[in-house]
N, C-alpha and C positions, 0 to 999 in steps of 0.2 A: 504494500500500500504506500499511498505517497502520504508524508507527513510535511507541516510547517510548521518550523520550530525557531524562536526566538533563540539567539545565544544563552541567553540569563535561565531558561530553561532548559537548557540541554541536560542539566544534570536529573534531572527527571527521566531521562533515556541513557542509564550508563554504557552500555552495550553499542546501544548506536551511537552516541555522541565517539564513545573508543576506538570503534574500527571504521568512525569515517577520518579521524584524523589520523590516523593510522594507513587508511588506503592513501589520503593525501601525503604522506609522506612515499608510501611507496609508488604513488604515481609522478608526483612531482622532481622527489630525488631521487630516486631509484632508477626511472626507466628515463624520465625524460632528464634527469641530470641540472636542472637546476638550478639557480643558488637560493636553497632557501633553507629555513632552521629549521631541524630535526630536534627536539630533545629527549631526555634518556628514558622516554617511554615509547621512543619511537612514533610522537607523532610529529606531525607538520602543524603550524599555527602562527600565526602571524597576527602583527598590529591590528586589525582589522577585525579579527575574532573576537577581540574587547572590544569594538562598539555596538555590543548586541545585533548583530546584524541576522535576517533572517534567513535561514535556511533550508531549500525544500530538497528533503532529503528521499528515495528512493527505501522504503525498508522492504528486505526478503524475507522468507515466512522466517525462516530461523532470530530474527527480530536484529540480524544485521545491518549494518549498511552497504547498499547495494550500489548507489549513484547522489551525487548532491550536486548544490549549486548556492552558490552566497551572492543574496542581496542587501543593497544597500542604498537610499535614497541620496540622490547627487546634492542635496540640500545641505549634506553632512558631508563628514570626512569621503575620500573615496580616493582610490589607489588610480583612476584614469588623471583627476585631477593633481596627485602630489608625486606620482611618480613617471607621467603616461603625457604630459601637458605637450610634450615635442611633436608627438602626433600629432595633435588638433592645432598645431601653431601658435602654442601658447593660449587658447582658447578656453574659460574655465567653463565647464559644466556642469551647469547647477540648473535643477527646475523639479519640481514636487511634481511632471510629470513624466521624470525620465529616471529610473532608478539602474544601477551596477549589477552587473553580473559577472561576477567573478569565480575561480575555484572548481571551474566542472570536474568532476572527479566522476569517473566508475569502478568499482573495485571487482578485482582481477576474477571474481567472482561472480559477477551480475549475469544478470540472466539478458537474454536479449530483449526484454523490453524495456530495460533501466533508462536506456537515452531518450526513446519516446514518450517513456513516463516523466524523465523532467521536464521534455517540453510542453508537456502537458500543462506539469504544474508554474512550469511560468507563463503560459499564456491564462491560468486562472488567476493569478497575480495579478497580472495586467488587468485582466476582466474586472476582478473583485476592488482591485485599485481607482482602476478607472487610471490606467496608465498609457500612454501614446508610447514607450520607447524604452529598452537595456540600453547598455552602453557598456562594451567592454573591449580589453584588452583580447587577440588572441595571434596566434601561430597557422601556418598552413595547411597545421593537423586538424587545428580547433575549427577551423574555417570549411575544410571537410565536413567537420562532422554536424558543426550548425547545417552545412547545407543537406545531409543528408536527414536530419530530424525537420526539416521541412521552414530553414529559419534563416534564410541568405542575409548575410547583415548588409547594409550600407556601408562601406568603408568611406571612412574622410579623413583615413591619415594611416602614413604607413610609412615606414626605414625598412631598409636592409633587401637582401635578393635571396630567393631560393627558401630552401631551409629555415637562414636567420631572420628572414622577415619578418614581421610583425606588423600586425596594423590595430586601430583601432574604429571601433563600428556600433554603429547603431540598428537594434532589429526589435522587429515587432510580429505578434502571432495576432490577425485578424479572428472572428467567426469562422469565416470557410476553412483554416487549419485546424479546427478542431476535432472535426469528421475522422480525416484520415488518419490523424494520432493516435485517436479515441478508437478507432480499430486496433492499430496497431500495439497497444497495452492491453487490450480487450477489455475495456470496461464498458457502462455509459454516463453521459453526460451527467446524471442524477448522481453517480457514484460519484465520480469525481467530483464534481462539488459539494457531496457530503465531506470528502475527506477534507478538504479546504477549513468547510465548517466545524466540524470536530477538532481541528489544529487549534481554528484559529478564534472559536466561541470565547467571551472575555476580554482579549485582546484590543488593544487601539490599532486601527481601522477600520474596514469600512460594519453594516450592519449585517451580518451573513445569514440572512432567512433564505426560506426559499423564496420569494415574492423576489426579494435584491437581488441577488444571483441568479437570478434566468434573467433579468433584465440587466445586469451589469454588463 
């Protein structure tokens, strides 16, 4: 099932909150080599993990982590604007309706609908936000595989050739992506926006009934 989960509450999930920072280490340093900090529990974590940032994480029956993704609204701190701003030409990005996504991660584990499932759950984000736009950092892998989940970014800034490139983009999941997705996890639209609900019942933003979210 897909969960959304605040930082401040991860510890509510030990299990999951463990082997996703754990796969983020061994995706980030392990395979793709990196520089990022590892500490002696073996996860990956960064600046960024303290500002509560939301995470919709992919969980497998075994109550694993299966796949994640870290957002963050551009209002606030954000890794495109303090470390990424060369891209956009010095351009800051900020706006309550453009939020970060950063951190894709699948552990070496996942089942094959892990990818489709998070694009799922960010285009419920977007829906339930009431969001125009992501905005992240990625590689020609990452750029891959957004395209293959159905989610071509906009690129408006990019260094490097081949391999070392890097760009930075903007992408958005309309209505009409939802169909194809929503097969491809096999659930339906009812589910998936229950699991939203049940994340995210409590929480500040938006009002998660059913009336809201068939119209969001």
């Amino acid at each position: 099932m897909l969960r959304y989960i605040y930082a401040n509450d991860l510890s509510r999930f030990p299990l999951l909150r463990d082997t996703m920072f754990r796969d983020r280490a061994e995706q980030f340093s392990k395979r793709l080599g990196w520089d990022v900090t590892v500490n002696a529990a073996g996860e990956e974590r960064d600046q960024y993990d303290d500002l509560n940032p939301l995470y919709v994480i992919w969980e497998m029956a075994d109550g694993r982590h299966g796949g994640s993704m870290r957002f963050m609204p551009t209002v606030g701190r954000t890794m495109v604007n303090e470390h990424f701003s060369h891209l956009t030409g010095g351009v800051t990005v900020e706006s309550p309706l453009i939020w970060e996504c950063t951190r894709f991660c699948l552990s070496p584990k996942a089942d094959r609908r892990a990818s489709a499932a998070l694009a799922l759950g960010a285009g419920e984000l977007m829906s339930a936000f009431q969001l125009k736009h992501y905005i992240g950092v990625f590689d020609p892998r990452m750029q891959r595989i957004y395209r293959l989940m159905g989610l071509e970014p906009e690129v408006i800034g990019s260094s490097g050739e081949g391999r070392d490139e890097i760009g930075v983009g903007l992408w958005s999941m309309d209505e009409t992506a939802f169909e194809p997705t929503l097969k491809r996890v096999g659930v339906s639209r009812e589910m998936s926006r229950g699991w939203l609900r049940y994340s995210l019942s409590g929480k500040p933003g938006p009002v998660l009934t059913d009336n809201a979210a068939h119209s969001a």
